[in-house]
N, C-alpha and C positions, 0 to 999 in steps of 0.2 A: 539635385539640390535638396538640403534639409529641409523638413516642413517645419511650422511654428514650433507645433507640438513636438515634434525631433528635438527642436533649440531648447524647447520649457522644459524636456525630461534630462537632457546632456545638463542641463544647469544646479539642477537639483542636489543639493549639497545637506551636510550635517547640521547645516544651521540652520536650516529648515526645519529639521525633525523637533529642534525643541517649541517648536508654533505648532506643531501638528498636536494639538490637546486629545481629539478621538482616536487619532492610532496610538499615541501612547497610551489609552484606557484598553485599548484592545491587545496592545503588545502585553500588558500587567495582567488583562484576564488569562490571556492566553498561556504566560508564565505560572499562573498561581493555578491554572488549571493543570497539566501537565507536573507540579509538584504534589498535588495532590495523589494524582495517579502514582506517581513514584512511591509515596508515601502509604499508600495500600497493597503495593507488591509487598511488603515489607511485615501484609496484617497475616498470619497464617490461619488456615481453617480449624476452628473449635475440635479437639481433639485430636491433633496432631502435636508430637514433639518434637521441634523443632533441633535437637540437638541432633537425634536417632536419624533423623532426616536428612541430616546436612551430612552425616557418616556413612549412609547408607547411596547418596548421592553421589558423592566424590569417589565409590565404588563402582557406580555403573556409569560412569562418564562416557559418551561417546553415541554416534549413532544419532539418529532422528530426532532425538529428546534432547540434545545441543540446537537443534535447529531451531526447534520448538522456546527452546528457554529464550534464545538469544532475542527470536520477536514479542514476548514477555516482558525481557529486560528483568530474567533472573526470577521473575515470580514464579513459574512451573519447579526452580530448583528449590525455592523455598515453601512452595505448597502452598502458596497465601491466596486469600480470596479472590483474586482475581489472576488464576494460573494460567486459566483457558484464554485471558486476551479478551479480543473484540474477532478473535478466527471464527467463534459460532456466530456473529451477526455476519461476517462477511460471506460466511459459505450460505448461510439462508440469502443473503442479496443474489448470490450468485443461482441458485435455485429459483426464486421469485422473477430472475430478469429472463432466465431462461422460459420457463413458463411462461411469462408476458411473450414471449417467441411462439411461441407454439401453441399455446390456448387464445383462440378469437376474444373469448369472454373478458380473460385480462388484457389483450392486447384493446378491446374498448374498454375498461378503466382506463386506461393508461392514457387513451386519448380524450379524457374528463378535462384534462388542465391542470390545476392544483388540488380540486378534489379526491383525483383519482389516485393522482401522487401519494397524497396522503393516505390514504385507501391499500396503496400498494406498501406504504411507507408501513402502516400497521399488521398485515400480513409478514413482512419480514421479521418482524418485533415477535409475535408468535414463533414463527419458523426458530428464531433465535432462541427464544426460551424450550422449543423442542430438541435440538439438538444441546444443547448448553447441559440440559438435566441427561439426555441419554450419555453424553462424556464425564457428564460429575459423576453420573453411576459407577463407570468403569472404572474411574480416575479412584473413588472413593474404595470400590470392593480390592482393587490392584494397592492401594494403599495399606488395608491391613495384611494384604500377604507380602507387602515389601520387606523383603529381609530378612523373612520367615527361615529361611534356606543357611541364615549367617549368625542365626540367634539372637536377632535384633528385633526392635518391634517399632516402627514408625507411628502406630495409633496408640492413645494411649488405652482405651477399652473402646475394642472391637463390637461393632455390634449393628443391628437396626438402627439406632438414635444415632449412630455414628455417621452413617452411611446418607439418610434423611438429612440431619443438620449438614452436612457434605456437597450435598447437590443442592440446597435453598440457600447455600452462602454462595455456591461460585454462579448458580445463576442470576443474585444477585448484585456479585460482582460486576456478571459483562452485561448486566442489562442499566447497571452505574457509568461503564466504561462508552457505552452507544449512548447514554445520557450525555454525559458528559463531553464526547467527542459532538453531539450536535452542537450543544453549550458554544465551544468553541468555532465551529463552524459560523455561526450567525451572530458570537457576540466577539467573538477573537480574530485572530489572523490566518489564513490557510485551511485547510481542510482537516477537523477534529479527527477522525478517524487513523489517517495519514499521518499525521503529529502524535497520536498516542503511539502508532506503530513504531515510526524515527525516533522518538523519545526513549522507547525501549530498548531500539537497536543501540544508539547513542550511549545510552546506560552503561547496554554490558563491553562498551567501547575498552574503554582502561583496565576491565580485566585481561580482555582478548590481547593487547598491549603490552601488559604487565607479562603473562605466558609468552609472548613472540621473545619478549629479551632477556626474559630468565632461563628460559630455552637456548638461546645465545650464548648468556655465560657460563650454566652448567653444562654446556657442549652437546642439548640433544639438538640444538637446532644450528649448522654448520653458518658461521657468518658469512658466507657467500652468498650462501642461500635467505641468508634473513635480506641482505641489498634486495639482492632480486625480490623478493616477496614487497618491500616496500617500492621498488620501483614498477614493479609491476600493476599496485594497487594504483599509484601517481598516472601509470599508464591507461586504466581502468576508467579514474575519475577523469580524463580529459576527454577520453573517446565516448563517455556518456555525456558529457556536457557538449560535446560538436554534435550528435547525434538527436540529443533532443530538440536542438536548435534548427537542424537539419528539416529545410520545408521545399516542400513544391510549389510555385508562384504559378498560378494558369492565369494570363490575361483575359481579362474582362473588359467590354468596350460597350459605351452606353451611347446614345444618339446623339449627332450633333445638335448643336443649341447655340446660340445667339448670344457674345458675353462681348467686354469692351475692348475686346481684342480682336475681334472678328467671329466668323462660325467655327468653333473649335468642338473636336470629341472626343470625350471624357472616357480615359482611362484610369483600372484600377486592377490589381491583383486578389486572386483570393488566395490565401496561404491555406495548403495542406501538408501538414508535419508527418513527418519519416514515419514518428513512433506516433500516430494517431491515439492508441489506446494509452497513451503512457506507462505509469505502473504496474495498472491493475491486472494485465494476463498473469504475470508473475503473485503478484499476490492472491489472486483467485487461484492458480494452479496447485501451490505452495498450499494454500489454504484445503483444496479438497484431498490434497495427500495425506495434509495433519488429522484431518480427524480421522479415520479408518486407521493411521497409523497408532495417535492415542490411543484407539479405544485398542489393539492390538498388544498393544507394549503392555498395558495395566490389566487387561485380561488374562494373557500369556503370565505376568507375575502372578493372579490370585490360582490358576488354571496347576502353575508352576510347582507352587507350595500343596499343592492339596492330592497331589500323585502325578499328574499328566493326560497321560493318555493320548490316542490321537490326536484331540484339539492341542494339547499341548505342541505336542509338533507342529501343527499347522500354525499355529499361535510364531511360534519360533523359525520357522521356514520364512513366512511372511516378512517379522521382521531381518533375518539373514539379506533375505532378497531386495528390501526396500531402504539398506542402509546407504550412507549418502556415498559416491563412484559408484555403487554397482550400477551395472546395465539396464537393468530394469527398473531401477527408479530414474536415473537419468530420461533414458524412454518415455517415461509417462511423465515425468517435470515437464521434458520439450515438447510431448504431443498436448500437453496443457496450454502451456505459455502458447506456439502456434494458433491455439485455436480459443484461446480469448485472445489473443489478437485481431484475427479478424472477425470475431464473435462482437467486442464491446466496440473496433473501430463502424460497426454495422449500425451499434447503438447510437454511436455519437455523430454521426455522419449518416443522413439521410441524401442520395441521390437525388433524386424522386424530389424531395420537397425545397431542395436547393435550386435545382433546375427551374419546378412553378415559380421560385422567388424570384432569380433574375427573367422571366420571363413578363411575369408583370411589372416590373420596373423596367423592362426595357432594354435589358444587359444581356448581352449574346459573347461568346468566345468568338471569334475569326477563325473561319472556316468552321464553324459547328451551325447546324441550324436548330433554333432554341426549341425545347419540349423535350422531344424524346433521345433525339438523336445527343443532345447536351447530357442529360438522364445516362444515357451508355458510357460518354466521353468520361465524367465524374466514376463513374463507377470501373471503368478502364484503368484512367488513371491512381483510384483511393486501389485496388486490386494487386495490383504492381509494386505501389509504396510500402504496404501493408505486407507486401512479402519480404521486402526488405527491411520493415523495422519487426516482423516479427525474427527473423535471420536475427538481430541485431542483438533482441531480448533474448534469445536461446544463446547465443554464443557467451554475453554477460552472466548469464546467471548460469551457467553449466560450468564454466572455464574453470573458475575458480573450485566448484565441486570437483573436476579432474585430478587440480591442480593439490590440493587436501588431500585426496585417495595418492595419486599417483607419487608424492614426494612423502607420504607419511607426516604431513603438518598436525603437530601434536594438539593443536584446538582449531576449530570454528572459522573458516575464512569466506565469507559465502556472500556471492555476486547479489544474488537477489536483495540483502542487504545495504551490499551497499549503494545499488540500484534506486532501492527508496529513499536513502539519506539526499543523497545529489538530487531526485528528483523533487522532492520535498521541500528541501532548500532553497531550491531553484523556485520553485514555485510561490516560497513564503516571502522570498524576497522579489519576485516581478511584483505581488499584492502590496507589499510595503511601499514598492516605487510611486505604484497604482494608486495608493493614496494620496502619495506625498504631491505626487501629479496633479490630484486633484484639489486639495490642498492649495496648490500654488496657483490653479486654475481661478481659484474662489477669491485669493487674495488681490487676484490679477482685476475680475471683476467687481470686486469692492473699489479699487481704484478707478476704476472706467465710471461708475457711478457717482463717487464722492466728484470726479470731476463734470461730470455731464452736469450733476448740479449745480454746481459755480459757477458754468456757463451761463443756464437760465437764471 
């Protein structure tokens, strides 16, 4: 049988939304943030020309730097202030969370409460700005020798002040882009970070679109093959939305008590989801391949122009090996994803302090006895799940990289992407509902009150 709250969210209609005044202020922040963003892919770094670039661009199409653009949303093709993303705050988070693993010192920050958060929170903001300037380096030196080779020149005077002003715009780009994505986070809807990522993805949507059918009609891409390619993707989006939905219920069972029914005892489930870590294996994994591959790609260019040499081959071998199908980058995407899955499902799910909670409240599983043995049970079960949704995120986001290599798809089709989109939306729209819910919650009690008064 439905509970209240089941009936208050099933009722929940459009006509609602126009009374909801603070999610509509947060849906408008959250829009005008996100065009903002869009609106600085678009700024290019002082010293770049931007014609030279988009010629010299369209020449090296292919390979890791599509992957790179597409979570951009096209700024890494146009060179603009913010090329690098928000990839150097995520790979510092993913540094710093590690750490907090294995250094006692930060794992007691961490357990300050919001002090320590914050504490940690500012460490990563460094970390960010260290790698951000070590990629504007490469990005900016691989810049003047882009082209070198074609008789082109992407910079317009090469130099020191080039290079300098190069690495203090982009790292003030993604250090605007973690601004901005918190902005969001605490005054908008969803998770900033996550929203600038999909906003990107989304962007370079109707190019990747535009390429599938003009592909189609100039005949490189067979129309059979295009069905399939879109039924494929329709197949994609369904098996992620069951999968994220996908939960474990373990019965919980609390003491009997004394109600106007007689002595009855209180049951309740606690949900544990397939894909506990959600997105982020994928996107931490992705995230630590880009940077070593950036700074490889723009090295190997300035390495490229100036004679070679050994490095130059290793520079080129590297990237050979690391392009998207081959073996070895596959290999190391899936041993990623794997293992922030159950690296962040560790983070977000404590055993240990789940077990102490029902234990003082009173809540035991059937047939578990509470503390330790409960403690095993939770960690049994997250164990097992956690190897099925990380299965889940490797199969998603590999398939399609197969599926690109293996059929020759002349651009960009890439699981991980679209991974984030469905999960993101998924996510912006339960917080929507979540309002509205509450919302209607408030409206509900406004009425219970105006009438209690009229009673007295």
């Amino acid at each position: 049988m439905a509970s209240a709250a089941d009936n208050l969210a099933t009722s929940i209609s459009l006509s609602k939304f126009g009374k909801a005044t603070e999610l509509k202020k947060r849906l408008w922040f959250t829009l005008g943030a996100l065009i903002i963003f869009r609106m600085l892919s678009y700024v290019p770094l002082p010293g770049v020309d931007p014609t030279q670039l988009n010629l010299l661009a369209q020449q090296t199409q292919g390979g890791v730097m599509d992957f790179f653009n597409t979570f951009s949303g096209g700024a890494l093709e146009r060179m603009s202030i913010i090329a690098l993303g928000v990839m150097p705050y995520i790979t510092a988070s993913i540094v710093v969370q590690l750490a907090t693993s294995l250094s006692p010192q930060l794992a007691a920050i961490k357990k300050e409460g919001e002090s320590g958060r914050k504490r940690l929170n500012q460490y990563t903001r460094y970390g960010t700005v260290g790698l951000t300037a070590i990629q504007g380096w490469f990005i900016a030196v691989g810049l003047e020798a882009f082209g070198a080779s074609a008789g082109a020149q992407a910079v317009v005077e090469p130099g020191m002040v080039f290079r300098i002003g190069a690495v203090i715009s982009l790292i003030g780009g993604t250090m605007f882009l973690m601004w901005l994505g918190e902005q969001i986070t605490s005054r908008g809807i969803g998770n900033g970070i996550s929203l600038i990522i999909m906003a990107g993805i989304v962007a370079h949507l109707p190019t990747t679109l535009v390429q599938l059918f003009e592909g189609s009609r100039t005949g490189t891409v067979d129309p059979v093959r295009l069905i399939g390619i879109i039924v494929a993707i329709a197949a994609l989006v369904l098996f992620i939305c069951f999968m994220e939905r996908a939960q474990r219920r373990i019965l919980i069972q609390y003491p009997k008590r004394q109600t106007a029914r007689g002595v009855q005892a209180e049951r309740s489930h606690l949900p544990l989801k397939i894909n506990t870590a959600g997105v982020i294996p994928p996107i931490f994994a992705s995230s630590l391949l880009l940077m070593p591959l950036t700074i490889s790609q723009f090295a190997g260019q300035s390495v490229g122009a100036s004679g070679g040499g050994w490095w130059n081959d290793a520079m080129i071998g590297l990237n050979q090996y690391l392009t998207h199908g081959s073996p070895v980058y596959m290999a190391l995407y899936a041993a990623g994803i794997i293992f922030f899955s159950f690296f962040y499902t560790a983070v977000v799910f404590n055993p240990e302090e789940t077990a102490e909670n029902l234990k003082r409240y009173g809540g035991f599983i059937p047939g578990i006895r509470p503390g330790k043995n409960t403690e095993a049970y939770f960690d049994y079960v997250l164990t097992r799940i956690t190897v099925i949704g990380a299965a889940y995120l490797t199969i998603i986001c590999l398939l399609p990289e197969y599926l690109v290599s293996a059929l020759s798809i002349p651009f960009y089709l890439g699981g991980t992407s679209l991974l984030i989109v469905v999960n993101v939306t998924m996510d912006t729209v339960t917080q929507i509902q979540s309002h509205l819910l509450a919302h209607q919650y408030g409206d509900l009690i406004k009425k219970a009150k105006l009438k209690g008064g009229r009673v007295r």
